[in-house]
C-alpha positions in Angstrom: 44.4 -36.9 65.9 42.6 -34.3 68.3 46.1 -34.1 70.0 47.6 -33.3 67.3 45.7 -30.5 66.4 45.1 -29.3 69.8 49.5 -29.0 69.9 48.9 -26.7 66.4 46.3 -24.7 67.7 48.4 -24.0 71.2 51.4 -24.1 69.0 50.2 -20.6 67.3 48.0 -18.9 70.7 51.6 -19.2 71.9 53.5 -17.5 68.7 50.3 -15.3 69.1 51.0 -14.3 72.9 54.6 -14.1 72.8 54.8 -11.7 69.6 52.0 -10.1 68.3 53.8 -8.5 65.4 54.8 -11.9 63.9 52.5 -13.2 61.0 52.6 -16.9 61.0 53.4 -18.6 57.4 50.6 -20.4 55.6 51.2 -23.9 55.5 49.2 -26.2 52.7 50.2 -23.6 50.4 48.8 -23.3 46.7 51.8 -23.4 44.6 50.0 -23.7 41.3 51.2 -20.4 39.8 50.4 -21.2 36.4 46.6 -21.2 36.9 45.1 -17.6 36.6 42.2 -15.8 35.9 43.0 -12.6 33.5 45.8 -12.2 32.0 48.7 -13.1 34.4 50.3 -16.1 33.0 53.6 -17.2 33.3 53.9 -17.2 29.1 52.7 -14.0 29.1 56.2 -12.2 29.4 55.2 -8.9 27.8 51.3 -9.1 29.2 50.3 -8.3 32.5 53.0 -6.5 34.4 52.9 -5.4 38.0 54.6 -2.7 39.9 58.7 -2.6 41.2 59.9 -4.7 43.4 59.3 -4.2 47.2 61.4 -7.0 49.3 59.9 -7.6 52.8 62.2 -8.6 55.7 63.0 -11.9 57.4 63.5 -11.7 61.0 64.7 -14.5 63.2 62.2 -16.0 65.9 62.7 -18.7 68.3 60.1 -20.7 69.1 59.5 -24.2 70.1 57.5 -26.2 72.8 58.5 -29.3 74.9 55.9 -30.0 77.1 52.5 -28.7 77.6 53.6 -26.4 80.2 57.2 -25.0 79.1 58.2 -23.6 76.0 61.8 -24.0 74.5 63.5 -21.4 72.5 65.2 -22.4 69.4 66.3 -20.6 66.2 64.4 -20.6 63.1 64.0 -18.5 60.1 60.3 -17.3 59.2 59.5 -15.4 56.4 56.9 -12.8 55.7 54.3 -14.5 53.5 51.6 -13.1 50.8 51.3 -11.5 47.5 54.4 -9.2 48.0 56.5 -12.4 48.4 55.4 -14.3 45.5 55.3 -11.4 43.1 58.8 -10.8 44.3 59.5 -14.5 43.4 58.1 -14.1 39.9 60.2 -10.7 39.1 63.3 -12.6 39.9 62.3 -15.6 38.1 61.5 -13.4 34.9 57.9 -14.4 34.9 56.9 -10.7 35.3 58.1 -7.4 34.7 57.9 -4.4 36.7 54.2 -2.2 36.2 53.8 1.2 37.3 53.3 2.7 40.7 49.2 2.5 41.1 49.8 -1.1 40.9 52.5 -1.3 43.5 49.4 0.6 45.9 47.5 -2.2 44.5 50.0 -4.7 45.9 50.4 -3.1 49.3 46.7 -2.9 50.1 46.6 -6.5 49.1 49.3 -7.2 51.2 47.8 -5.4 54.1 44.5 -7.2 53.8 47.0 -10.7 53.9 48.1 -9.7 57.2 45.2 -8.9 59.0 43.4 -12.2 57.8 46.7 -14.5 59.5 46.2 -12.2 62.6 42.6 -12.7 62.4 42.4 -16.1 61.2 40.9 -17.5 64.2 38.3 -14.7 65.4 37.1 -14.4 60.9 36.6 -18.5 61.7 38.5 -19.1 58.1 39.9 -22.8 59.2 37.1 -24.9 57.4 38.5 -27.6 59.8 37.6 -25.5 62.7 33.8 -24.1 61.2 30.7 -25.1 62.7 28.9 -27.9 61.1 25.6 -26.3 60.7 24.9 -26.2 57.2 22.5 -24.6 55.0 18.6 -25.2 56.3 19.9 -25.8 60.1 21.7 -22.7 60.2 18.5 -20.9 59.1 16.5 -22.6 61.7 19.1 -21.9 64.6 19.3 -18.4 63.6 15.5 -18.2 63.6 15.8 -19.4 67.8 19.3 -18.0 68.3 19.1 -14.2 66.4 22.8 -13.4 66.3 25.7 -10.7 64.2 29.3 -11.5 64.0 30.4 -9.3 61.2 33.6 -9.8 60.6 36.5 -8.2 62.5 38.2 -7.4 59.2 37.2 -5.2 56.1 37.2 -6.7 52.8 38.5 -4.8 49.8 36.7 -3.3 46.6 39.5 -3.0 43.8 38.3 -0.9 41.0 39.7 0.9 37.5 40.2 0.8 34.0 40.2 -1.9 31.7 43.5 -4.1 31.7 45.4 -2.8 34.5 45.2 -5.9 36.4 42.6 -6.4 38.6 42.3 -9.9 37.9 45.7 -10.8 38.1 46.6 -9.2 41.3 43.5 -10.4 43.0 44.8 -14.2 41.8 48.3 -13.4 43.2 46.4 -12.7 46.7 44.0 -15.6 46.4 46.8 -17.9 45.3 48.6 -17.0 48.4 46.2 -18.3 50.6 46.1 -21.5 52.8 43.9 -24.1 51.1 42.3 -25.2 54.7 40.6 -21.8 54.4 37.5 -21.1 53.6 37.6 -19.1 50.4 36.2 -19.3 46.9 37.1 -17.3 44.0 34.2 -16.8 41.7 33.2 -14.7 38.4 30.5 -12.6 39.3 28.1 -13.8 36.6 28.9 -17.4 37.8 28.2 -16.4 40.9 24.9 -14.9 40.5 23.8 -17.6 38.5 24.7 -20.2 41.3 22.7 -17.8 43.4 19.3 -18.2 40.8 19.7 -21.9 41.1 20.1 -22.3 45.1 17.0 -20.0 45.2 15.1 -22.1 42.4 16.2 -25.1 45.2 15.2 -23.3 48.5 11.7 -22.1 46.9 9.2 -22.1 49.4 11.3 -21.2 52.9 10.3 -17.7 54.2 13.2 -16.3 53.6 15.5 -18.3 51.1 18.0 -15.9 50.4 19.1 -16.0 54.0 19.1 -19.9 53.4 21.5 -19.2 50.5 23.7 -16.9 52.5 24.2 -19.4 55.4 25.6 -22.1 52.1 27.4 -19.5 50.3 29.2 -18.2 54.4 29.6 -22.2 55.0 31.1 -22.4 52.2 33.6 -19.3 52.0 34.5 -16.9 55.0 36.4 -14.6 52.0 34.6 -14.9 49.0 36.7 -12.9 46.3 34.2 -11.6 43.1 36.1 -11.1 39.5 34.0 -8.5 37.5 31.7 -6.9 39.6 29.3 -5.4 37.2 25.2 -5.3 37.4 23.2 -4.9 34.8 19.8 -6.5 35.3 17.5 -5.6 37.9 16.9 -9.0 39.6 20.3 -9.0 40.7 19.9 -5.6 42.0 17.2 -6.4 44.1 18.4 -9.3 45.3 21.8 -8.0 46.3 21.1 -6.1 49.2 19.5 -8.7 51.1 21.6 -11.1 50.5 24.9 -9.4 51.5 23.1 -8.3 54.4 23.2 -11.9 55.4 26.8 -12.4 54.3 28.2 -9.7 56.1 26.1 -10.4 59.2 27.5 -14.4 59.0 31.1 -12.7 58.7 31.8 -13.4 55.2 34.7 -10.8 53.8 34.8 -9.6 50.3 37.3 -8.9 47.7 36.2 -7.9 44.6 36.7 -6.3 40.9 35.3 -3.3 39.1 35.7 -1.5 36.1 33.3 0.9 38.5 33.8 2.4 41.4 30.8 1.6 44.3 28.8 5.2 43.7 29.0 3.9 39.7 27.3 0.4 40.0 23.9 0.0 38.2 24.0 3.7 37.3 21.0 4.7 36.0 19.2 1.1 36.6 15.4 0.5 37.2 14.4 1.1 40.9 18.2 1.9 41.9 16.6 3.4 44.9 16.1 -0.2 46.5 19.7 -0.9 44.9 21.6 2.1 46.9 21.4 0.9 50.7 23.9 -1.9 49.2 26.4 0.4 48.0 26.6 1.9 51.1 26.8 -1.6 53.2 29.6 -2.1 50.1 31.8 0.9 51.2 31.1 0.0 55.1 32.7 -3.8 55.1 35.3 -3.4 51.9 38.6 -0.8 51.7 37.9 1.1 48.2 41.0 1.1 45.9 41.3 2.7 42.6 44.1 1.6 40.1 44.6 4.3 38.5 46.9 3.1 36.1 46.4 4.3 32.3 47.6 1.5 31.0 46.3 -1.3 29.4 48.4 -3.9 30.1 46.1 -6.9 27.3 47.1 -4.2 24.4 50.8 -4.3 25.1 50.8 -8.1 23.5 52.0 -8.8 20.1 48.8 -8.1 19.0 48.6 -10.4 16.1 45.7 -11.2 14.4 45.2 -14.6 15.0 41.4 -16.1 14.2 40.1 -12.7 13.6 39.4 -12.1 10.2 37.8 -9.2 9.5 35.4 -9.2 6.2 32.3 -10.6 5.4 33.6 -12.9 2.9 36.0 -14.9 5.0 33.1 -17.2 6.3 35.0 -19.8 3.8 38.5 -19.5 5.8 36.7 -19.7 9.1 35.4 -22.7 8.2 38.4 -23.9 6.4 40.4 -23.0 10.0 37.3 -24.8 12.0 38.0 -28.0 9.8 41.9 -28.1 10.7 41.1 -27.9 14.6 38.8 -30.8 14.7 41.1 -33.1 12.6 39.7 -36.1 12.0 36.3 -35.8 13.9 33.3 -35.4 12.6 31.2 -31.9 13.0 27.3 -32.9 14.1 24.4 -31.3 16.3 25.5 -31.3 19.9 23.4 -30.4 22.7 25.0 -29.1 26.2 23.4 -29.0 29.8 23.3 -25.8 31.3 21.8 -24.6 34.8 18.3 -25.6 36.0 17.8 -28.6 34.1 18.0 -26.3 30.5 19.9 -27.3 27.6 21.7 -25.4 24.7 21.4 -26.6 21.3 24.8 -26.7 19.5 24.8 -26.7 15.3 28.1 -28.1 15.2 30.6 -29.6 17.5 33.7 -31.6 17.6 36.9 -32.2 19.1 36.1 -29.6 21.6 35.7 -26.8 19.2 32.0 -25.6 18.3 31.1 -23.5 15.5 27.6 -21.2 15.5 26.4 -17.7 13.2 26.7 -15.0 15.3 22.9 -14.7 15.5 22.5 -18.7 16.7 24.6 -17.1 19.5 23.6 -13.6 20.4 20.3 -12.9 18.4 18.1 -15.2 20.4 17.4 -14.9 24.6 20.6 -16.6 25.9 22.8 -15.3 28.8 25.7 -16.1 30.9 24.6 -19.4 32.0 24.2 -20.8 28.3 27.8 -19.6 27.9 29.3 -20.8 31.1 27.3 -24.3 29.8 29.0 -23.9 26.5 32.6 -23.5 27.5 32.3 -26.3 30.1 32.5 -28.4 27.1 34.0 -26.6 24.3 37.2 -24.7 24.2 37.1 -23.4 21.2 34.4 -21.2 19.5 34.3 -20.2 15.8 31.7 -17.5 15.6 30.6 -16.3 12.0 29.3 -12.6 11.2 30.0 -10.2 13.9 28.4 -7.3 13.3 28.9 -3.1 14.0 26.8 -3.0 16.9 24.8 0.2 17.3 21.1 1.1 18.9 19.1 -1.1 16.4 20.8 -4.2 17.9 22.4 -3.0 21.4 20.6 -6.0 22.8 23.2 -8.1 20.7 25.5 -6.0 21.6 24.8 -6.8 25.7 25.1 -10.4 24.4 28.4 -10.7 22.7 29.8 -8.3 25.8 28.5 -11.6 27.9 30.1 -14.3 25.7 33.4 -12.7 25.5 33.4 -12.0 29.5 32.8 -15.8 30.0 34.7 -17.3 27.0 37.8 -15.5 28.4 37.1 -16.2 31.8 37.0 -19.7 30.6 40.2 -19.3 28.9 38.0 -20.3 25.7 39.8 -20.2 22.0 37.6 -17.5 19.9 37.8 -18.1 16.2 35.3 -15.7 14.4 34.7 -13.3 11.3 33.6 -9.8 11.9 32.6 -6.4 10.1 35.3 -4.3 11.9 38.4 -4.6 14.1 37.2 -4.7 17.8 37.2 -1.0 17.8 35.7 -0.7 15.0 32.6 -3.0 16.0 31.9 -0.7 19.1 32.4 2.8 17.3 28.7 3.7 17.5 28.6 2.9 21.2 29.1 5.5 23.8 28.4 6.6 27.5 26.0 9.7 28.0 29.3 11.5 29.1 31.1 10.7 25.5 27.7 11.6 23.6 27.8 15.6 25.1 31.3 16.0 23.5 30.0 14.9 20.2 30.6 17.2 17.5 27.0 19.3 16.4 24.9 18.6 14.2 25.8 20.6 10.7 23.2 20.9 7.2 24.4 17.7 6.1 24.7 16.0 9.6 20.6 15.0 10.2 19.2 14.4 13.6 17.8 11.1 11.8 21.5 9.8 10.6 22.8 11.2 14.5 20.0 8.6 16.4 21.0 5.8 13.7 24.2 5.9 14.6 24.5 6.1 18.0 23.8 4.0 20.6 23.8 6.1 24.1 24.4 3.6 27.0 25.6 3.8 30.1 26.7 0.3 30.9 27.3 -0.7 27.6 29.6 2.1 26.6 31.5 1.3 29.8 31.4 -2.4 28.7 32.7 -2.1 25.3 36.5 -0.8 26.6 36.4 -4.2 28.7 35.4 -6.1 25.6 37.7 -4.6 22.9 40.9 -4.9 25.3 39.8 -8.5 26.0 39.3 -9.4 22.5 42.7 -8.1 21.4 44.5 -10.0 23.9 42.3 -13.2 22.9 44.0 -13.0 19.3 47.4 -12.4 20.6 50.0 -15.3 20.2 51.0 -15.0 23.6 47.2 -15.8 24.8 46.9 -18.5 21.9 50.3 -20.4 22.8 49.2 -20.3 26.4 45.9 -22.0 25.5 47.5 -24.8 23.1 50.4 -25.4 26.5 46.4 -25.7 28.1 45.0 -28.1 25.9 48.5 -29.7 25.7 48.0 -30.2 29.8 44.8 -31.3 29.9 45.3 -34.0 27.5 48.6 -35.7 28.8 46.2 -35.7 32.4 43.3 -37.4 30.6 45.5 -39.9 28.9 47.4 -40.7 32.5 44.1 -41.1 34.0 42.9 -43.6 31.3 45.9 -45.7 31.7 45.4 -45.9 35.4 41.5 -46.7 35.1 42.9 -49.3 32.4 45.8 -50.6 34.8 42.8 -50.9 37.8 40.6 -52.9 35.2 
């Protein structure tokens, strides 16, 4: 087996020396193109668009070896791998549609960042079969006796812009390009800071766990790729600095998503001050890209209304339409594990589907990991009496921005009754920026009825454009057949499962 490998590994130092302009093609290739985060499914044939078609050459090398000493010359065709490739492959196969030029930027910086990590492969360490072995605690202690840097050789890249114009899916068509005998991970942001809580919960007690939790997170993934890099509370500000301190010194890369640019990211936050020094480490190891598309691609669905009903007296047809999903099961009390040992108390649950008031949900202290708990064993959610949010419940508001980020993240069903159209629910939320260009105040216009309307919020009035182009999308048919094809999927693999577990028995 060492032999074997040892031939790869001399196999490509010798493609390496003899042509340095030749990117070598991934092998143990992903080819599960149907699995996306966002909005880039293959159903969705009038969603998530990107950019006109750019065709990269194939150029004919010859390459062989027949001893360990002599190398042979033969003919073979190699082509240019990476997210240009396979977003070519889905325009011809009709699965996409061309986008607009600040996506095809997009694309090209993507593909730039593909090449330079198959020239760099070896020096970024990305072959998990080729890592060290020191894990975790060890790698704290060696680093304590052997203090050493190896920031990576290659930048990451910071993708940022308005709401639906593909961030997700074009980071997915890069990540899904990838060799799988890399190290990589792709991760939600509040996922990943939550995984972040717990390992620091675990390492409590070391001097300095968040370096602990760097070495695990860099043993882990050499290109760590973050969906939805947004912060909001101050713990995570703190502790970001420090601990990408560490990842960047272990040589981890990052590609992430923003609806904000770098300069933008806890604007206005408690103690941003101790925040800053990691926007600038931010804009040191990542390439910062704007889309600066205008389009939202998640509106261009059909838009139908789905399990929206808007009114307060449709609670009856929610529950009507929550009755249908489940079938034949019976509704009862459930109770799901989230992180850290705590639970989340569910009033009723069945067949997958789960059904809470809006305030059982978003009025009491619950946050991303009760959601992420929550979808990892639901799919569906019927959620009765959204509200207008405004400034008497903005914390709600912060909430239901949460649950929708994971549910669709989580490609979760949303059933629900509401007081407004998405829009409409958001109306009385606005950045400082939006609340200047408000019209005066006139005689019958009170100061009192301005501050009970409005809700001035930075993050939040950021949030809400995220949120409303999300939950239009949810409620398309395109999104809903793609979630029944899901459910469809996941049930023929169960059932195969069970028969081979019964066939073994």
């Amino acid at each position: 087996m060492r032999g074997i490998v040892g031939s790869v590994h001399h196999f490509r130092s010798v493609l390496r020396g003899q042509n340095r302009l030749l990117r070598i093609p991934k092998c143990l290739i992903d080819n599960n193109h149907n699995h996306f985060h966002g909005f880039g499914y293959s159903v969705f044939s009038n969603v998530e668009k990107i950019n006109g078609i750019v065709r990269p050459n194939s150029f004919m090398v010859s390459r062989a070896l027949s001893t360990e000493t002599t190398a042979k010359e033969t003919v073979s065709e190699v082509n240019i791998a990476g997210p240009l490739v396979e977003y070519e492959r889905r325009i011809a196969a009709g699965e996409l549609v061309d986008g607009d030029t600040c996506q095809i930027g997009t694309l090209r910086e993507l593909q730039r960042l593909y090449d330079e990590l198959v020239e760099s492969a070896d020096a970024c360490k990305l072959d998990r079969y080729a890592s060290s072995e020191k894990t975790g605690r060890s790698r704290w202690l060696w680093s304590r006796l052997m203090p050493q840097s190896s920031d990576s050789p290659v930048k990451g890249l910071y993708l940022y812009g308005g709401v639906g114009t593909g961030k997700t899916m074009l980071m997915d068509l890069f990540y899904h390009q990838l060799p799988c005998n890399w190290r990589k991970k792709r991760i939600h942001f509040h996922d990943f800071m939550l995984n972040v809580h717990s390992c620091l919960q675990k390492h409590m007690g070391v001097s300095d766990p968040l370096e602990v939790v760097a070495g695990e997170i860099s043993d882990e993934a050499i290109l760590l790729c973050l969906d939805e890099f947004m912060v909001t509370d101050v713990a995570d500000a703190l502790i970001l600095n420090r601990l990408f301190g560490h990842l960047f010194s272990n040589g981890v890369i990052l590609v992430a998503t923003s609806n904000r640019a770098p300069d933008n990211l806890y604007e206005n936050g408690l103690q941003r001050d101790l925040f800053l020094p990691f926007i600038a480490a931010l804009k040191e190891r990542c390439v910062v890209h704007e889309i600066g598309s205008s389009v939202d691609y998640r509106k261009l669905t059909s838009a139908e209304q789905g399990f929206y009903f808007i009114g307060k007296d449709s609670s009856d047809l929610l529950k009507k339409k929550f009755k249908e999903l489940i079938g034949e099961h019976e509704a009862c009390p459930q109770e799901v594990e989230v992180v850290m040992g705590r639970t989340l108390q569910v009033p009723l649950g069945a067949n997958g589907c789960a059904y809470f008031k809006f305030d059982e949900l978003c009025d009491r202290p619950l946050g991303a990991a009760d959601y992420f708990g929550l979808f990892k064993n639901f799919h569906t959610l019927a959620l009765e009496g959204v509200p207008i949010f405004g400034l008497h419940n903005r914390t709600t508001a912060y909430r239901f921005v949460t649950l929708v980020d994971v549910m669709y993240e989580n490609k979760g069903r949303l059933m629900c009754t509401a007081e407004g159209s998405p829009v409409q629910l958001f109306s009385k939320i606005v950045t400082i920026a939006d609340a200047q260009h408000i019209a005066p105040r006139t005689a019958s216009r009170s100061r009192r009825t301005d501050e009970s309307d409005l809700c001035v919020d930075n993050e939040l009035g950021f949030a809400k454009d995220r949120t409303i182009s999300r939950l239009t999308e949810m409620n398309s048919r395109e999104y809903l057949e793609h979630h029944a094809t899901m459910l469809a999927e996941k049930q023929n693999l169960s059932h195969q499962v069970g028969n081979a577990d019964s066939m073994q028995a």
